[in-house]
Legacy VTK file of the C-alpha trace (Angstrom):
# vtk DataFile Version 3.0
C-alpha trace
ASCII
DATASET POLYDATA
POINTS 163 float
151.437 2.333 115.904
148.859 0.332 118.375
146.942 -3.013 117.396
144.073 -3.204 119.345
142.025 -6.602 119.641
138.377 -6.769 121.431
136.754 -10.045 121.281
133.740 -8.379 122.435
131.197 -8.709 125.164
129.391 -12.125 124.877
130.248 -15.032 126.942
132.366 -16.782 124.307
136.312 -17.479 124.733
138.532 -16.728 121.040
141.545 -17.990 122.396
142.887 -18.981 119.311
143.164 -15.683 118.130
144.923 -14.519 121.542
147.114 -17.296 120.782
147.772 -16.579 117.547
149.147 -13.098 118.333
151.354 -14.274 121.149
152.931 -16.876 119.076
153.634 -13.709 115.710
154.897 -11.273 118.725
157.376 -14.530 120.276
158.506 -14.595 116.633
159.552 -10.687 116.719
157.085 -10.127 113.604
155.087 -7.648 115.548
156.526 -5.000 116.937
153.745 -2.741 117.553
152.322 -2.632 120.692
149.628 -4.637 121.003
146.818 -4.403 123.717
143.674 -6.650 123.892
140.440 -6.659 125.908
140.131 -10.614 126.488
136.623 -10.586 127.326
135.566 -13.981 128.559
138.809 -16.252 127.122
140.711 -17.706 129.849
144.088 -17.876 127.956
146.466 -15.319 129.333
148.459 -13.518 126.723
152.530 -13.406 127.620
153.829 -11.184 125.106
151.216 -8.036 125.211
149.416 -6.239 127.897
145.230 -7.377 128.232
142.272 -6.798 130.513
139.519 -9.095 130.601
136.986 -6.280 130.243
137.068 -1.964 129.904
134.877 0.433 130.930
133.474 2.955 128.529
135.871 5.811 128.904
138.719 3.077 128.754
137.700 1.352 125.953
137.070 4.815 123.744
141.053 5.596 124.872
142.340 2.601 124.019
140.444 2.588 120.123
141.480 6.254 119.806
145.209 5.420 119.990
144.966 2.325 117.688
145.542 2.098 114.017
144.491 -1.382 113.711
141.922 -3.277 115.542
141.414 -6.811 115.262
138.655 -8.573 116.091
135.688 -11.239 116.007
133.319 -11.083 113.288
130.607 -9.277 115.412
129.023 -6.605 113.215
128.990 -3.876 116.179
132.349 -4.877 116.573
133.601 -4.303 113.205
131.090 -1.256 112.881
132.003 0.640 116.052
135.702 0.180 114.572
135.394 1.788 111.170
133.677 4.765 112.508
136.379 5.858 114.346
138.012 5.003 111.047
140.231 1.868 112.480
141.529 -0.258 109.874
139.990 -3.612 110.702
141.257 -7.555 110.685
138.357 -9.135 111.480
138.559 -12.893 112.500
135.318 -15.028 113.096
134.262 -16.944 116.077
134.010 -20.770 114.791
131.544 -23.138 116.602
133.929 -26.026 115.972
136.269 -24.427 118.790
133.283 -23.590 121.123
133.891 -19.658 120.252
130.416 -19.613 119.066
127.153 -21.589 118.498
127.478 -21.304 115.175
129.386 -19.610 112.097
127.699 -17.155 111.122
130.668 -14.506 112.014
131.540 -16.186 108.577
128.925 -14.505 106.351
129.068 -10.839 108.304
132.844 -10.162 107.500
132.366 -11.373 103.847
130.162 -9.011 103.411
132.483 -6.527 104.938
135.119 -7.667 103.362
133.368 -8.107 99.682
132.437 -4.156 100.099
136.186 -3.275 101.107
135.627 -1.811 104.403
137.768 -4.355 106.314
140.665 -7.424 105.634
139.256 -10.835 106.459
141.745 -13.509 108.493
139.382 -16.862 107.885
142.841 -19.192 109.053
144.835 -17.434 111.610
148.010 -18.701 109.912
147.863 -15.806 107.761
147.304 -13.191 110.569
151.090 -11.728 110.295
150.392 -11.620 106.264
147.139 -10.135 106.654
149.083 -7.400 109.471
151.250 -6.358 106.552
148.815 -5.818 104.071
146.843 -3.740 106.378
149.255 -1.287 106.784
150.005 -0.866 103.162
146.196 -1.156 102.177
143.110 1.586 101.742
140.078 0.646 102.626
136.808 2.062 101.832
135.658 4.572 104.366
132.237 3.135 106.476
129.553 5.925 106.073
126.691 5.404 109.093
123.628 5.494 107.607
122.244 6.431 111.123
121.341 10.246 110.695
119.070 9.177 107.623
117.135 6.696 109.720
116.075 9.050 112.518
115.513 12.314 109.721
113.183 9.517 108.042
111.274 8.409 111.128
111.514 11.841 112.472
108.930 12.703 109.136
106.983 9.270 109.390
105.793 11.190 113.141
105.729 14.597 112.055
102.928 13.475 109.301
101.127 11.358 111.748
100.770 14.242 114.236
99.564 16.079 111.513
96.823 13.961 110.488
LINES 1 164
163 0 1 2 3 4 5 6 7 8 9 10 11 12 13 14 15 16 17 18 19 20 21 22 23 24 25 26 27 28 29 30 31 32 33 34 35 36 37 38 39 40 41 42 43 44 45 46 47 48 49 50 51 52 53 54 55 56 57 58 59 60 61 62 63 64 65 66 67 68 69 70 71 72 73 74 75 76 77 78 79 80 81 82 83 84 85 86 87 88 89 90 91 92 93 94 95 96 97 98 99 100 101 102 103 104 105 106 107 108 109 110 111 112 113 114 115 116 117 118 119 120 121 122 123 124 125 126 127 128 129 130 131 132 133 134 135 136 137 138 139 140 141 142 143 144 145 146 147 148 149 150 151 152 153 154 155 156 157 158 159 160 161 162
């Protein structure tokens, strides 16, 4: 089993969280591997292998041989996760630790969370508990609702061209 973390692409450090995770591997309570792209955070994890930053065909590698990604409370993030159905730990960005400018990563994984797609880690001392639930969990499975968009813009035109 592979845990995956991706703090995503904005200029924002989560260092905590990279923290965090070193500190439950030092204890020997992990004992998956464990990779994580870093993305701007300038904390260098000791106990599991990271890159600051993947490229595309990297990044779709690394996700398809995880079980469990963890990550900030970015919606494309957490979306781009459950569909490659990844079970989720998602863990917002607080602006009291300058890993945002504000908290609304909050509000997007309790709505996540509230619909059962993902488990929520609001205090990062329950990380390891919220590792062990995941694996024993089932979460709803994340249906895009992409396809219906386009078919319904795809008619919006096609009447248009016919008027």
């Amino acid at each position: 089993m592979m845990i995956f973390i991706t703090l995503g692409s904005q200029k924002f450090q989560f260092n905590r969280l990279l923290k965090a995770i070193d500190e439950i591997i030092g204890k020997n309570e992990i004992f998956d591997e464990v990779f994580a792209q870093i993305g701007y955070s300038d904390y260098k994890p000791q106990n599991y292998k990271y890159k600051p930053f993947l490229d595309r065909q990297e990044f779709i590698d690394v996700i398809e041989k995880s079980s469990i990604v963890i990550t900030h409370g970015g919606t494309g993030a957490i979306v781009g996760a459950l569909k490659k159905n990844k079970k989720v730990i998602a863990v917002p960005r607080l602006s009291k630790y300058n890993e945002h400018v504000d908290d609304h990563q909050l509000q997007i994984i309790e709505q996540f969370f509230s619909m059962g797609f993902i488990e929520a880690c609001y205090e990062l001392e329950k990380l390891n508990e919220k590792l062990i639930k995941i694996k024993k969990e089932n979460y709803n499975v994340y249906v895009s609702n992409t396809h219906n968009i386009i078919s319904k813009i795809e008619l919006f035109l096609n009447d248009i061209e016919i008027m």
